[in-house]
N, C-alpha and C positions, 0 to 999 in steps of 0.2 A: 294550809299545808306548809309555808313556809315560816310561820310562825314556829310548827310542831318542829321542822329542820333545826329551825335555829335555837331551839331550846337541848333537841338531844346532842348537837354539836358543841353548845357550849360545854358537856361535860367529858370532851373529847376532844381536847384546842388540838394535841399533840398527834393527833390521827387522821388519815384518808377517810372522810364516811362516807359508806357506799350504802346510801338511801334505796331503799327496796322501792318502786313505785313500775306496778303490774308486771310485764314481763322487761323491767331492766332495773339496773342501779345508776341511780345517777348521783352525780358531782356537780357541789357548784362554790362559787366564787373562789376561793382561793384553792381550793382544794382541788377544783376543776382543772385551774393553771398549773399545778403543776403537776396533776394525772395527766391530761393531756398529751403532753409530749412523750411522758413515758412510755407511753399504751399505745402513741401513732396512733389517733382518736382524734375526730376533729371536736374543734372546740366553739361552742355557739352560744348563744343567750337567751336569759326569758326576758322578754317582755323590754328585750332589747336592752338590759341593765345590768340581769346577773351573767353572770360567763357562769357555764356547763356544759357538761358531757355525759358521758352514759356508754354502760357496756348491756349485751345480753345478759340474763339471769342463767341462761343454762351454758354459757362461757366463763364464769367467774372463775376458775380454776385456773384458766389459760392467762387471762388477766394480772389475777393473784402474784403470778411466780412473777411477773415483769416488775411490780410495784413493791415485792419484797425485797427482791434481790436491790433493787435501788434504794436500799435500806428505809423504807418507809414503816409507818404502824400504818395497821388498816382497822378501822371498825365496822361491823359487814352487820347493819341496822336490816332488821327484816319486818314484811307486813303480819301481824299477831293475831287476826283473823279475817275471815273468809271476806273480800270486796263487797261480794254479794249479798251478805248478811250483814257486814257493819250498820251502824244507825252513827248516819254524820260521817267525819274525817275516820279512816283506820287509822286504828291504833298499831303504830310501829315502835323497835324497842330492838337496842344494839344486844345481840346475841354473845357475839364473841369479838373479840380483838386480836389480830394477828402481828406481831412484829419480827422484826429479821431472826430471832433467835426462840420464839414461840410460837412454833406451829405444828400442832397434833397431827395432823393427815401428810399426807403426801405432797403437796403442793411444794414446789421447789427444790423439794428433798436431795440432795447425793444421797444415790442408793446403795453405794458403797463406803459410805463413809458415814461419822459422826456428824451433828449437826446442835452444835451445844451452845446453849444460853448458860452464859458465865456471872459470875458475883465475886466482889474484892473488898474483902475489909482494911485491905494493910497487912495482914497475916496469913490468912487464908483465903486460895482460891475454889470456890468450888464450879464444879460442869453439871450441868442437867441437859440431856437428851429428854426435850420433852415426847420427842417421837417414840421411845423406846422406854423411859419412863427410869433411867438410870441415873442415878446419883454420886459425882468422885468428889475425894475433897482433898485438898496438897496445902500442905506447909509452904507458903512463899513468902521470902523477904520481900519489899518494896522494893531493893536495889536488882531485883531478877524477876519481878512481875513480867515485864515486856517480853524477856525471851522466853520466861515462861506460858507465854500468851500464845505467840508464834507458833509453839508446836500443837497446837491444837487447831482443831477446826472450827475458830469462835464466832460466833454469828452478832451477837451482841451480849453486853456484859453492866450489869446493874452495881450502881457505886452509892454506898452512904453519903449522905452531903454533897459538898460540890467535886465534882470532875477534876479539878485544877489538883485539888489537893496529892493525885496520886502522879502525876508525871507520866501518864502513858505518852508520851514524845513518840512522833513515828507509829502511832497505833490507828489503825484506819475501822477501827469495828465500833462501831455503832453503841454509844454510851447512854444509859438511863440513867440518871440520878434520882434517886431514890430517900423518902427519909428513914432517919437511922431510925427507926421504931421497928421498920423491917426487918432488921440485924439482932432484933431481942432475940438472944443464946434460949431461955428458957420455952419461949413461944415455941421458938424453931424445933427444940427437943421435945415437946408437947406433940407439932403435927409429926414428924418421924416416926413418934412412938405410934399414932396415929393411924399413921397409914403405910407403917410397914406391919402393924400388928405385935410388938411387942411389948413387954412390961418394961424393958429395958433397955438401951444401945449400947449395952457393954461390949457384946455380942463383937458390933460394929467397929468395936475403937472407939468410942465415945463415952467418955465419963458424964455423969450428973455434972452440970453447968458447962461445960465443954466449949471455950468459945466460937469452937469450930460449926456448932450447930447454929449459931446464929446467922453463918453466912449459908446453909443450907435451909435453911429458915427461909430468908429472903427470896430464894429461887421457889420453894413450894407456896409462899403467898401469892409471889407475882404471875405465875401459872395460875392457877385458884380465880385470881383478879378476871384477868384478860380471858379466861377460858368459862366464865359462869359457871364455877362449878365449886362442891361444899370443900370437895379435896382436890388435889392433886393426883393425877396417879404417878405411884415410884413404886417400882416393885425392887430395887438394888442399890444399896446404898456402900461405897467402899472408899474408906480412909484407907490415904495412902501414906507410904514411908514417906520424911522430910526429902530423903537424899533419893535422888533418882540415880541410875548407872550410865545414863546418856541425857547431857543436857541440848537443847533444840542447835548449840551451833556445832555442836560435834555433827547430828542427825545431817544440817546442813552441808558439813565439812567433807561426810563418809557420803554424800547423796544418796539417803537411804530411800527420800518417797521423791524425788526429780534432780537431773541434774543439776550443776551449777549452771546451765544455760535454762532451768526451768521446766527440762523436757521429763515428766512422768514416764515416758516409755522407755527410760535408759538410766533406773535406779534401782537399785535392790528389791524395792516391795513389787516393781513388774519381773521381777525372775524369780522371787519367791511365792507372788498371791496367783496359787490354782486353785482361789475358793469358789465354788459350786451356788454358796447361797451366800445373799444379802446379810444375814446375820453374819455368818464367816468373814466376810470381806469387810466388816468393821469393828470383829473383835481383834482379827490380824493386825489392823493400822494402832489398836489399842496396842498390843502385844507385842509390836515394833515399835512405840514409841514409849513404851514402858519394859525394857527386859530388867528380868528378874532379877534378885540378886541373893536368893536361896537356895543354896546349891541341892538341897534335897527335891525342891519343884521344879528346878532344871534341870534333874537325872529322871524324874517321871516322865516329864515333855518328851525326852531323849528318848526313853525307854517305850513310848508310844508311838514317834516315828521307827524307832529301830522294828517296832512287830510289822508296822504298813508298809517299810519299804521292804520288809524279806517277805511279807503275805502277798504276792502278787493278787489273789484272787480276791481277798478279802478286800482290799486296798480298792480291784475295779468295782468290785460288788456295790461298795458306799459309795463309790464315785456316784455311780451309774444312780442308786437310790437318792442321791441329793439334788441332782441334775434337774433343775427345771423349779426345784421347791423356791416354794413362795416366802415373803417377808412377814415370818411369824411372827416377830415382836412389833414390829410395829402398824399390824394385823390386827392384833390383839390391843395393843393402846389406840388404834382406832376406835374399836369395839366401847373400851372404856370410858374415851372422851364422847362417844355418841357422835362418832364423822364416819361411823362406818358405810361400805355398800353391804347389801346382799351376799355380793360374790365372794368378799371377806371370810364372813363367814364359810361360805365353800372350800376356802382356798387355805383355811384355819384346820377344816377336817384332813384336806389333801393330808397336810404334812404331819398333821397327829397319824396318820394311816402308814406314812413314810415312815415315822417314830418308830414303828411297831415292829416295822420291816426290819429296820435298820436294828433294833434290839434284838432281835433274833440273827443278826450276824456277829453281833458284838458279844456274845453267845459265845460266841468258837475263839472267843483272845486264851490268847495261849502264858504270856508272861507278863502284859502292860499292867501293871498297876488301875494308874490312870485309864487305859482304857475300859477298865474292870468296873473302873468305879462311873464313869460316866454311862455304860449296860444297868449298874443296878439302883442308879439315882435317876434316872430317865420316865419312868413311870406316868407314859404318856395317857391321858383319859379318857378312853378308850369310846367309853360308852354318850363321851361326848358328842362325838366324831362321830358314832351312828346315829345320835338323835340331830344331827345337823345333816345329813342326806337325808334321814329318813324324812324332815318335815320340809328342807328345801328341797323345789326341782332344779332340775340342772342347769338349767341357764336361766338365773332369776332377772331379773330388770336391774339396772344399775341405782333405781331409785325406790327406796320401800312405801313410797303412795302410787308408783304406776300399777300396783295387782299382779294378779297372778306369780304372787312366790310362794305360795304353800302347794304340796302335792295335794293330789286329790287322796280321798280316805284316812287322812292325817286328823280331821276331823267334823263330828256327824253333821253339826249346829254347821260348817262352811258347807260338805256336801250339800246338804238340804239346801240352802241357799243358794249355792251354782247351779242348784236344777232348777230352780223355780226363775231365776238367769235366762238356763237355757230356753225353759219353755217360754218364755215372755216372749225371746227374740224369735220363735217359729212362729209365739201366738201373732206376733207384726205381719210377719211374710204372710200369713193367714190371714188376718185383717186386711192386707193389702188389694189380695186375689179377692176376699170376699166387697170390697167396693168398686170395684174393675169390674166385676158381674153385674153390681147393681146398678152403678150411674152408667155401662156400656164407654164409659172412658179406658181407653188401654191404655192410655201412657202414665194413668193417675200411678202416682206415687208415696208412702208415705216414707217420712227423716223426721233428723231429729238435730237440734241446735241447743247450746247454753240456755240461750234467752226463751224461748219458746217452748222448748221440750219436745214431742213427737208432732208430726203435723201430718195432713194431707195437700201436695201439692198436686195445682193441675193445671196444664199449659192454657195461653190466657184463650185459644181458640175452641178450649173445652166448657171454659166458664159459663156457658148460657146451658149446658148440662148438669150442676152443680146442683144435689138438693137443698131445700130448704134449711135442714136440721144443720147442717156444714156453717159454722161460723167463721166468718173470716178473720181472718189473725195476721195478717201480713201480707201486701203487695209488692213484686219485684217488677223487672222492666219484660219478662215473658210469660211470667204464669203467678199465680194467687195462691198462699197456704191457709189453710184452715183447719178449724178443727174440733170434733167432736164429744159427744160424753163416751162415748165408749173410748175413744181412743186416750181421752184423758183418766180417765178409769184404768185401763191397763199401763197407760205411764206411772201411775203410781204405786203400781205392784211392781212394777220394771226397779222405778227407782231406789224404792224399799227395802226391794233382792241386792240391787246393788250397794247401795250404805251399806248394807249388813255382812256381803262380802268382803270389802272394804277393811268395814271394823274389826270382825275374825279375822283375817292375814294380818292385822296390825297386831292385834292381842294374841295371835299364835307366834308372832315374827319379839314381840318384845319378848316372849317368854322363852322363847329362843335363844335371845340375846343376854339375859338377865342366867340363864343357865351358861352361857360362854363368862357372863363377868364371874359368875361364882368360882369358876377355875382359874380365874387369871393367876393366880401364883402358881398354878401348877404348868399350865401354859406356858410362862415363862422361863420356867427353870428349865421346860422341855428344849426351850430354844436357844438359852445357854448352852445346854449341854450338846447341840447338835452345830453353833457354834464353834465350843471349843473341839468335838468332832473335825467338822472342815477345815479348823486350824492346820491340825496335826495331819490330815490328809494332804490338804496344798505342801507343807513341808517333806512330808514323805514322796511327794510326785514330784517335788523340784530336786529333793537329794537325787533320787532313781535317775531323772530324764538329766544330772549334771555331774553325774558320779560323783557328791559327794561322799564325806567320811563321819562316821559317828565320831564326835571330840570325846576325850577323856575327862571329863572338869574334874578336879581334884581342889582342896584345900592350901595345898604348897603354895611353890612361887617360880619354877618354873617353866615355862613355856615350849613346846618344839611342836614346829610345823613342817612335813615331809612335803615337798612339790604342791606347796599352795598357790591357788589362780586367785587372779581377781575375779568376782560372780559376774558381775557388771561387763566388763572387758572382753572378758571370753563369749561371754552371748554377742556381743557386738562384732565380734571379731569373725565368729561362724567358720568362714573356710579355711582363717588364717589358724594354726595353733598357736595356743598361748605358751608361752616360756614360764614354767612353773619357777619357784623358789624355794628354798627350807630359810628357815628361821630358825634361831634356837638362843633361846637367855635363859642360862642356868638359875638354882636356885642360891647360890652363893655366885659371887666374880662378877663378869662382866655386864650386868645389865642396862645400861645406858649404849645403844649403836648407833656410833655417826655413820652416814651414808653420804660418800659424793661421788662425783658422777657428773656427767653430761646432761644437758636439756634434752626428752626426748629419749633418754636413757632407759627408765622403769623406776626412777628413783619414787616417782611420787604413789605409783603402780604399786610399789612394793610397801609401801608405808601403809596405804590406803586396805590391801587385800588382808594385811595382819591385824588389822585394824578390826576389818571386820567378820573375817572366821572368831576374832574372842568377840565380837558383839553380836556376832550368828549365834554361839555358842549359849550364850546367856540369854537369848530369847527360846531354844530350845532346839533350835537346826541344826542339821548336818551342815557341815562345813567344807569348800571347795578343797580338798589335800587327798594326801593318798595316808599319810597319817596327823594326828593331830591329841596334842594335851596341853588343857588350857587352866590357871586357876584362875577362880572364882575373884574376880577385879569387882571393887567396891565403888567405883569409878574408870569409864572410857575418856578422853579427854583429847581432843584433836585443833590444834592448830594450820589450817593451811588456807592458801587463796587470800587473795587482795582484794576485800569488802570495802566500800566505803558509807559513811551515814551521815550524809551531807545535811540532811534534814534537819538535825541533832548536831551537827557543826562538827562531825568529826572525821576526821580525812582519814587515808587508808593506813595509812601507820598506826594513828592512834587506838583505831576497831583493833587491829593486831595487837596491838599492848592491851587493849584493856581483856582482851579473851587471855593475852598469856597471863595478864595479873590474874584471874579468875583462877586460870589453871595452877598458877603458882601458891596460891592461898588455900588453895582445896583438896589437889591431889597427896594421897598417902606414899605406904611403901607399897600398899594393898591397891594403887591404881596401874592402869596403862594412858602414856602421854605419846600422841603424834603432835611432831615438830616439825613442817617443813619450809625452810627458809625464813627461819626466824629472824629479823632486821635486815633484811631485804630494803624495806621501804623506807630508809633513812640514809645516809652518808654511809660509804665504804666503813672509814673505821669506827663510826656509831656502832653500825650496825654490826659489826665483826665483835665487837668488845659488851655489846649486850648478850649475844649468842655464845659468846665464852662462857661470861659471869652466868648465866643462866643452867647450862651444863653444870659448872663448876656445885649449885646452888643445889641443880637434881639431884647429886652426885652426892654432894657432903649431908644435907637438911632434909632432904625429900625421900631418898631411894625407890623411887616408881622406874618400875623399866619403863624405858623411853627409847624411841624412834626417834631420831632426827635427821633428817636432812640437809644439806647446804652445797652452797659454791665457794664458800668460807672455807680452802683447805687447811689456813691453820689452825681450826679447829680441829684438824686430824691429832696437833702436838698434845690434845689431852688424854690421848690412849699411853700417850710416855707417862704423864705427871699422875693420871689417875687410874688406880687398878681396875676400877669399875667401869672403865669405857675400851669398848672394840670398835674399830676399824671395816666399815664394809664399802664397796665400791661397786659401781656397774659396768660390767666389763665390754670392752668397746675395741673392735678389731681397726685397724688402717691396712689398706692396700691399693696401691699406688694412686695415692693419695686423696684416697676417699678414703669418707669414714662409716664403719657399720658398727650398726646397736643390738649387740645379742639381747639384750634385756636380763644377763644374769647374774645375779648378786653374787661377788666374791669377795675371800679375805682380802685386806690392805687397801689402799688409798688410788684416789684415782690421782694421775698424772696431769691433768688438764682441764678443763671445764668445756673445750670443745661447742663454743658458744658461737664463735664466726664462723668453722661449718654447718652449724644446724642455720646461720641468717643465710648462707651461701643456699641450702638443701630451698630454703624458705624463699628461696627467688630477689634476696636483697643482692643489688646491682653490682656487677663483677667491680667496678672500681673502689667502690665505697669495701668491699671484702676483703682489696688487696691492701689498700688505706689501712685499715682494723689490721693486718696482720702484721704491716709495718709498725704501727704504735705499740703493739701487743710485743712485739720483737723489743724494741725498746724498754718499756717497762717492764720484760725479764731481765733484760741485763741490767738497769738498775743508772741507765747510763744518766751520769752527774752531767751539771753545766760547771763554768771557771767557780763558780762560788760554792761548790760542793749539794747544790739544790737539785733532785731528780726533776729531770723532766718529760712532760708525757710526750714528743715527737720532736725528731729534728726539726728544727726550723721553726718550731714555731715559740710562742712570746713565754716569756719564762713566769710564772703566777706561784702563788705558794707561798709556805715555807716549810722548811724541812720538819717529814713528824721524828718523834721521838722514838724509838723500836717500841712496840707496844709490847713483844713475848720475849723472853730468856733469849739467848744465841743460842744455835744448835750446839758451839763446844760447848755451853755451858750446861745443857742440857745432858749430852753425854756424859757429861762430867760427875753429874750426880748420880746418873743412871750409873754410871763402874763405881762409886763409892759405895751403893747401896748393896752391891751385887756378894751376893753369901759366899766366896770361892771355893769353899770348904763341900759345899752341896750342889756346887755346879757341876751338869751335868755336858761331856764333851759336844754334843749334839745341840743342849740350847745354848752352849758357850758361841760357837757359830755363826748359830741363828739371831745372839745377840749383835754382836759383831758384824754380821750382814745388815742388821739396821742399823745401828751406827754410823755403818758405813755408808747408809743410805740416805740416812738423816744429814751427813755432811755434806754429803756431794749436792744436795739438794737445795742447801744453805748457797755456796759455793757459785 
């Protein structure tokens, strides 16, 4: 036995095997070590030498998930014939192979999420959900692999050659290396055509030789591999654009699926995911981490929530019809990879039967497009659906060798056989009674066992009653079984009937089965389409239940938002109201808004909620406003929060620069850029003199409207030098000598940054307060020491040297401002109002 161990282990160095031996799997020497602790499993030895362990066979599922999730491969070796019948050692033989990122059934699954085994050539990544049997493929450089990685849910990820060569620094998923034979472009466009069934993937995005199928290649061999099977199954296969419209640190920045503390129940997809079904709720997570950027398929999206949220009725109707439905797609790739149950099957009909419902509501669309089109592409198989109750009963066994899963009259060859069943087991109870008469034993009994088969037992005080003809067959410690030619006679009609049972519910249950795979493409697209149903239903019950606003997307460039919340904020807030805002960047002038303001203010509120009604908008949702018109941005782009990636040797400044370099090289006129508190994390006037130059750079080279933020007020003086930048502030009331925070965005500059009373509000100790407001006193007025040197408080030691004025003088500023000024076209009103800045601007100098 352990010779045959260590022959099928050798071809499996890289995996747990879990050797089948009768009702357990066992583990040993090394493999045993380090299951063991995973599984809380004790760990023991043969023969006092090898270390081992061992789970139940009818637990392995529970096992499974503990030993995956701790990124391990499993090889799940099973016995290939009957104990009872082998001659010599059974023959065992490794089935399948499971690793973190391939696994066909449910075992460990997020049922609400993706669960994808990834592949990287250097150019292309592609995702395979083997649970669902879908296939994505994206344009990635090598310098954006990793954030590219992040926003997915990768389980593990197959590399040509060595590992080293791609630099996943910071990557914690689980790597295969792979040889590059894998990667053959041609092979890989062979199986696709293959096994999506066409003559060609033009279809798909993919030309003849297409490198990108090489890396889709790779992922349908290594399925094929580890699964024993001739194909893969993929029923979906989708090239994506190079450029996405949200890259994973914006996602991160806007906390679209968890906070910046981590927490999932205080992000955008918990206030917009009201999806009904396991399908829904992972096309959704697709469809938020991929919005559109075709303004024609995000005026459908729009135009399918706008019918659900005015159809009250129709809106509960689907609610109510999806409620409860089962995980069709990966239902159905059960079915295919052969890990199905029984119930599967059942739970396959349920929601084909729901299909039907739900098409006869979808029936009554009055204007959606899109909803039109998913009623008359649905064409669910009807006839399926009834041949799957009509041959299963209703509550089958979870296993297709325990019996009884065919109804009765399904077919004549099993009826005739469950009668000849029945009558076996009345003919026992009858043979029973009829030896009870004749030996005068009442307690004589006849059973039946594996090894023995039917017998006569009789307590051992009966025994000197016992006819001749009664052969003995086994002694226990109170009675004797024996056994006869008649009874062995009718055992063998018994067991005859039973094979034969047996064998019919296997050959009615495959053909059963073999009629479910014939539909799997139609199957699928059903479940797509009810899917992207649930979608548009969770969007339309969050617009209803948040009052949003259908947005305008138009082509132009600019922007206006009437009294927008933040989605996130306001649910959190509940009893408080939220202080709405308007927005607005024309399509000419001022597109660039500085925003300053107090800690604690709304400044980062207010940055964050504009942010994402336009990335509400391009996923297809209503949007928190009372009104809203957004163009179609070709990039979202958000800098905010002090990240560091110590692992990777880079400190919190640097993460900062290297995302605003990203954004600086990438964004168009056609993007939106959040900025909040850009050089923060370096010296005062580093930091002050990159977040000029930066502005100045959006301003003249880029033209993206932009948000920004700071404590940096003279950054305010670029609303003077440049026409393209506006002035907004967070307005902030004092009375008697507190400070309050309206939270609401107004024209002009804030006056202060109000930073020692929010540490005062924050419970930092009244002295150290009064301390702060002394140095702060000083360092407005500018007060010099005998050598002309500012310094930061009386008293204490002089350090430094004097800087140089880094911006224009405010006369100097003025100065150019009334040169430039048309007198001829001035009007007496903005004569004024120039004037009052001016004036403003000096005294502030001063």
């Amino acid at each position: 036995m352990m010779k045959q161990y260590l022959e099928i282990k050798s071809r499996y160095r890289d995996a747990i095997l879990l050797y089948r031996m009768g009702d357990f799997y066992e583990m040993f020497f090394e493999d045993a070590e380090v299951a063991a602790p995973i599984l809380q499993i004790t760990l023991t030895s043969r023969d006092g030498e090898i270390p081992m362990c061992g789970i139940p066979h009818h637990a392995l599922d529970s096992y499974l998930i503990k030993l995956i999730r701790s990124g391990n491969k499993i090889a799940i070796c099973e016995q290939m014939e009957d104990p009872s019948q082998a001659k010599g050692l059974v023959r065992r033989e490794v089935v399948r192979v499971l690793t973190p990122g391939c696994i066909p059934e449910s075992v460990g699954l997020e049922e609400r999420d993706h669960h994808y085994l990834a592949s990287y050539d250097g150019e292309t990544l592609g995702l395979m959900d083997v649970s669902t049997g879908s296939i994505h493929l994206y344009s990635v450089q090598r310098s954006s692999i990793v954030d590219h990685m992040r926003l997915f849910p990768i389980k593990e990820i197959l590399l040509p050659g060595t590992p080293a060569e791609f630099e996943l620094t910071g990557v914690s998923i689980p790597i295969t290396p792979l040889d590059i034979s894998y990667f053959d472009r041609r092979a890989g466009m062979q199986q696709l055509s293959k096994i999506l069934g066409t003559a060609s993937l033009k279809g798909f995005g993919l030309m003849e030789g297409d490198p990108r199928s090489g890396v889709a290649g790779a992922l349908l061999r290594y399925v094929r591999e580890t699964q024993f099977r001739d194909d893969a199954v993929a029923v979906d296969l989708i090239v994506h654009d190079e450029q996405k419209v949200i890259d994973a640190t914006s996602i991160r920045n806007l906390e679209i699926f968890q906070s910046s503390l981590g927490d999932p129940r205080h992000s955008l997809h918990a206030v917009l995911d009201r999806t009904m079904t396991p399908m829904g709720a992972r096309l959704l997570r697709t469809w938020m981490r991929e919005p559109l950027s075709s303004l024609e398929e995000i005026q459908h999206r729009l135009g399918a929530v706008e019918e659900l949220v005015r159809r009250r009725e129709l809106r509960q109707s689907l609610s109510e019809t999806c409620k409860g439905m089962g995980d069709l797609e990966r239902q159905t790739s059960r079915v295919a990879y052969g890990r199905e149950h029984p119930r599967d099957l059942l739970a396959i009909a349920d929601t084909l039967d729901r299909s039907s419902a739900i098409y006869e509501l979808l029936a009554t669309v009055e204007r959606s497009t899109l909803l039109k089109e998913l009623r008359d592409t649905l064409n669910p198989p009807m006839d399926l659906a009834a041949q799957i109750r009509e041959t299963l009963v209703d509550q089958p066994p979870l296993q297709i060798r325990e019996g009884g899963l065919i109804r009765d009259g399904v077919d004549e060859r099993l009826d005739e056989a469950r009668s000849i069943q029945s009558e076996s087991r009345s003919a026992i109870l009858a043979l029973e009674e009829t030896e009870r008469r004749a030996t005068g034993i009442s307690n004589l009994k006849v059973g039946y066992n594996r090894v023995y088969g039917y017998y006569v037992e009789v307590s051992r005080g009966q025994v000197s009653r016992v006819p001749e003809h009664y052969i003995r067959k086994q002694t226990l410690v109170n009675a004797e079984r024996f056994i006869t030619p008649g009874i062995k006679e009718l055992e063998e009609k018994i067991l005859h009937a039973n094979e034969t049972v047996a064998s019919l519910e296997l050959e009615l249950y495959e053909d059963l089965r073999n009629a479910v795979l014939l539909e799997t493409n139609r199957i699928m697209h059903v479940a797509r389409n009810l899917a992207i149903m649930d979608c548009l239903l969770s969007f339309a019950t969050a617009a209803r239940d948040g009052n949003y606003v259908k947005p305008d997307m138009h082509t132009g460039s600019s922007l206006s938002l009437r009294e927008s919340r933040h989605p996130v904020v306001e649910k959190v807030l509940r009893e408080e109201p939220f202080t709405p805002n308007d927005c607005d960047i024309p399509e000419e002038g001022r597109r660039i808004l500085i925003i300053t303001g107090p800690n604690m203010g709304g400044k980062s509120t207010y940055l964050r909620q504009v942010a994402l009604a336009a990335y509400m908008s391009h996923i297809g949702s209503f949007v928190p406003a009372t009104e809203a018109s957004i163009p179609l941005f070709d990039r979202i782009f958000t800098r905010v929060g002090a990240f560091d990636q110590l692992a990777q040797g880079e400190s919190t400044f640097m993460v900062e620069m290297l995302e605003l370099a990203q954004i600086l090289r990438k964004a168009t006129d056609r993007s939106l850029i959040i900025l909040d508190e850009v050089g923060r994390g370096t010296a005062t006037f580093d930091g002050l003199s990159l977040a000029w130059a930066v502005v100045e750079h959006i301003h003249e080279q880029i033209g993206a409207k932009t948000l920004f933020a700071t404590h940096y007020h003279e950054l305010t003086e670029l609303a003077l030098l440049l026409p393209g930048v506006r002035n907004l502030s967070v307005d902030v009331k004092e009375f008697e000598g507190k400070i309050f925070f309206i939270h609401r965005i107004v024209d002009g500059t804030a006056d202060r940054s109000y930073g020692i009373e929010v540490a005062h509000l924050a419970g930092v100790p009244s002295e150290i307060v009064s301390r702060a407001k002394e140095v702060l006193a000083n360092l407005e007025k500018s007060e010099l020491d005998p050598r002309g040197i500012p310094r930061a408080a009386q008293g204490m030691t002089d350090v430094g040297q004097r800087q140089l004025t880094l911006f224009p003088s405010a006369t100097d500023i003025v100065a150019d401002q009334i040169r430039s000024i048309d007198l001829d076209s001035l009007k007496p009103l903005d004569a004024l109002t120039l004037l009052a800045r001016f004036q403003s601007r000096l005294n502030r100098e001063d």
